[in-house]
C-alpha positions, 0 to 999 in steps of 0.5 A: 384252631390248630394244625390237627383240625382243619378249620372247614372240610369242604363238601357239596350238597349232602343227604341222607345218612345211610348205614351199611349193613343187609338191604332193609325192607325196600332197598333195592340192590344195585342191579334194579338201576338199570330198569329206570332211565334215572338209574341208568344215568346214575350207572353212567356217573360212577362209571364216568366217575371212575374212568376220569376227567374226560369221561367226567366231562362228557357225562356231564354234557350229555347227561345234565340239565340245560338249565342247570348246566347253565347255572354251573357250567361243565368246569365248575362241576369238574372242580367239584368232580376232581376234589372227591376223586382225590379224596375218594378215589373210585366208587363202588355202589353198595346200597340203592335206598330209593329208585324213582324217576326224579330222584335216585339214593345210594350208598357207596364206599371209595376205594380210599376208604370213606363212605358217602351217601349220593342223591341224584335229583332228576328232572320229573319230565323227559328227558329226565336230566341230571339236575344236581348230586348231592354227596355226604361223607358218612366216614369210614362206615354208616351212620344213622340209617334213614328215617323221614318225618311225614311232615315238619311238624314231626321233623320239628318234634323229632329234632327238638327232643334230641337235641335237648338229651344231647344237651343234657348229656353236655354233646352239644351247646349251641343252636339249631335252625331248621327252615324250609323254604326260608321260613324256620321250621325249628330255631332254638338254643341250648347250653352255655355261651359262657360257662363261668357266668353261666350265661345261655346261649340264644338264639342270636348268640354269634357263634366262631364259624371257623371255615365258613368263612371261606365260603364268603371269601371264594363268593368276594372273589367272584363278585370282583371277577364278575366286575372286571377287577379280577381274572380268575385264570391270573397268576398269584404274580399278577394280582400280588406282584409282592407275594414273597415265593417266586415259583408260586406266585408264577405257577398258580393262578386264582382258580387253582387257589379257589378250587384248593389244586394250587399246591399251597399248604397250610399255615397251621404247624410248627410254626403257627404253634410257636407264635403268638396268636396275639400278633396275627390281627392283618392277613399279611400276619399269617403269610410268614407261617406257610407263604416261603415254603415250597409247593406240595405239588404242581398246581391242578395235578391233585387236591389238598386242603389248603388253608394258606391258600385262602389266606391268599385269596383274601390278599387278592381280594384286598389288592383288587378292591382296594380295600381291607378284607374285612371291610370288603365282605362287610359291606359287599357280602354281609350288608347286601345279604342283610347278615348284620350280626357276621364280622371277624373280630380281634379276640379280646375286643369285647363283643356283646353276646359272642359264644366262649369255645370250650375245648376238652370234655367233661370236667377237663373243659376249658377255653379255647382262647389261647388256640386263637389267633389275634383275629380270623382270617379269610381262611375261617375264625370269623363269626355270625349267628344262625340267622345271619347264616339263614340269610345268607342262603336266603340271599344266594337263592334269590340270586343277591349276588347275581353271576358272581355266585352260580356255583353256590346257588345249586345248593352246598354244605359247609362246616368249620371247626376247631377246638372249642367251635364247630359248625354246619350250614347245609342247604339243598334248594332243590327241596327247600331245606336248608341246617344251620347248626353251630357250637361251642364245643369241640367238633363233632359237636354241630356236624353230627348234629347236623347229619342226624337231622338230614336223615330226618328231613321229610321226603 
């Protein structure tokens, strides 16, 4: 982990990867929208989508399901709604790969630059409502274009033999899980956990999951909200009286820290860089690197990629539970999820079958180790296996943790890396699939592993 690569990008449901290029054979243009009722809806969103907040608001009361907008209320979709915004800026369609009543695929390019696939699933019936939008990052242009598998068997094949030529070509070293409808389609291992004893990697070799983590630590928050133990609207004062930057601990409250609009930034930089990774072990460890610095901006008027800001959260996990952090998530994430092999661990503890993280390429390989701090934090360095992650989404479409974790059970994609780590868990419940793919190596080593095979996934 350093300050160059965030430990996660966050980002909801994701799709297809879709290239940019002339319309293929079957890839209606933009103006076929408006012949179905779905694509008309979806005409509504990007224009919604670029008006603003307000506009935003109103779509989403009109135009989404009841069910599913009892499941994620119109705040929680405005979350997500002005995270993409700052990142994106406005849409402009580019590409409608699929028109049909349920569900509608596009391409579209922001104004800020980034390329993003968009999946629009509809109910089958009247009054067809807006049940979930998937969003995928493709970069500044395309990716690999579409290309369903009829079944998946032929998903299993397909995955498989890249996967081993990635491995061959040293691209990729780790594990790949493919479940649908929580019953593994592919779980297989490739490369090196460690290449000094050239010991394999497995299948239940525990991988460093960078940012992940932060999923589970939002979860713990809401969980304790959901108890009474937590106002999601309190200040940073209010749950730590302690916190050491007056202006900050007045002015944000738990939900900006959650939604990343809290102005709070990052504990990598200079001053991470100058201390000894040993010494950070405690969450209170890493407040010196970032918590007496000003605030980026005021709290809720923009986003920013804040992982000093979840270092706070686990704080407030700590203070309102009256527990460690780490013993919190253990037993009221990992423990009811059934995730027995996910733990943060001191990084010279000896940890039977833990993955080393190279970083570099080729022969200039080497460990990671020095770039790790002492033990990961509530931001992300934790680790877990891909079963363990299985579990997880497992958990969360059952409903496991009840009200605490609505937002979640629509579906997510998450990734985290770093020097010599990388990882991907997408899963879109709507369609049963969920990707779990982590690595040893640098990022891109798992997400774009995990990309390719969305495209892949059979329709």
């Amino acid at each position: 982990m350093n300050n160059k690569v965030p430990m996660m990008k966050k980002t909801y449901l994701s799709l297809a990867l879709l290239g940019l290029g002339a319309l293929a054979a079957g890839q209606a243009p933009p103006s076929s929208l408006s012949q179905t009722q779905a694509g008309r809806r979806v005409e509504a969103y990007v224009k919604a989508f670029n008006a603003g907040e307000a506009a935003m608001k109103d779509f989403f009361t009109a135009n989404v399901a009841k069910d599913s907008l009892q499941k994620n209320p119109v705040e929680t979709r405005l979350a997500r709604y002005r995270q993409m915004r700052e990142r994106l800026g406005t849409l402009e369609i580019r590409k409608v790969v699929e028109s049909r009543a349920d569900l509608v695929s596009l391409v579209a390019r922001g104004s800020n630059g980034p390329v993003v696939s968009l999946d629009f699933q509809f109910e089958s019936v009247e009054p067809f409502g807006l049940l979930a939008v998937r969003v995928m990052d493709l970069g500044e242009e395309g990716g690999p274009p579409p290309d369903p598998k009829k079944d998946d068997a032929e998903l299993a094949a397909t995955v498989g033999e890249y996967a081993k030529k990635a491995a061959s070509a040293d691209s990729f070293s780790g594990v790949i899980l493919v479940a649908h409808k929580g019953a593994p389609v592919l779980f297989e291992a490739y490369g090196l956990a460690d290449r000094e004893a050239k010991a394999p990697n497995r299948t239940d070799t525990k991988f460093n999951i960078g940012s992940i983590n932060k999923s589970f630590t939002g979860l713990a928050v809401r969980r304790l909200a959901a108890e009474g133990k937590i106002n999601i609207d309190d200040s940073i004062k209010k749950c730590l009286p302690e916190y050491p930057n007056a202006d900050a601990a007045t002015k944000v409250t738990v939900r900006h820290l959650l939604d990343m609009t809290s102005g709070i930034g990052d504990f990598f930089g200079e001053r991470y860089e100058a201390t000894p990774k040993e010494k950070l072990r405690t969450l209170k460890d890493y407040l010196p690197l970032f918590a007496d610095r000003p605030l980026e901006f005021e709290p809720g008027s923009r986003n920013m990629y804040s992982n000093g800001g979840y270092v706070v959260l686990g704080l407030i996990v700590e203070k309102a539970s009256g527990t460690d952090y780490y013993a919190y998530v253990r037993e009221h994430i990992f423990k009811p999820a059934g995730m027995l092999d996910t733990d943060s661990f001191e990084k010279d503890a000896v940890v039977g079958n833990r993955a080393v993280g190279y970083t570099g390429s080729g022969a200039a390989r080497k460990r990671n180790y020095d770039s790790l701090p002492g033990k990961g934090s509530s931001a992300g360095g934790g680790y877990s296996t891909a079963a363990d992650l299985l579990k997880y989404v497992i958990a969360l479409n059952k409903g496991t943790f009840g009200s605490a974790a609505p937002e979640l059970q629509g579906g997510f994609g998450i990734a985290g890396g770093a020097p010599g780590l990388n990882a991907a868990v997408e899963w879109d419940p709507q369609r049963g699939y969920a990707i779990i793919v982590l690595a040893n190596l640098d990022p891109p080593a798992a997400t774009s592993v995990a990309r390719q095979i969305r495209t892949w996934l059979p329709r």
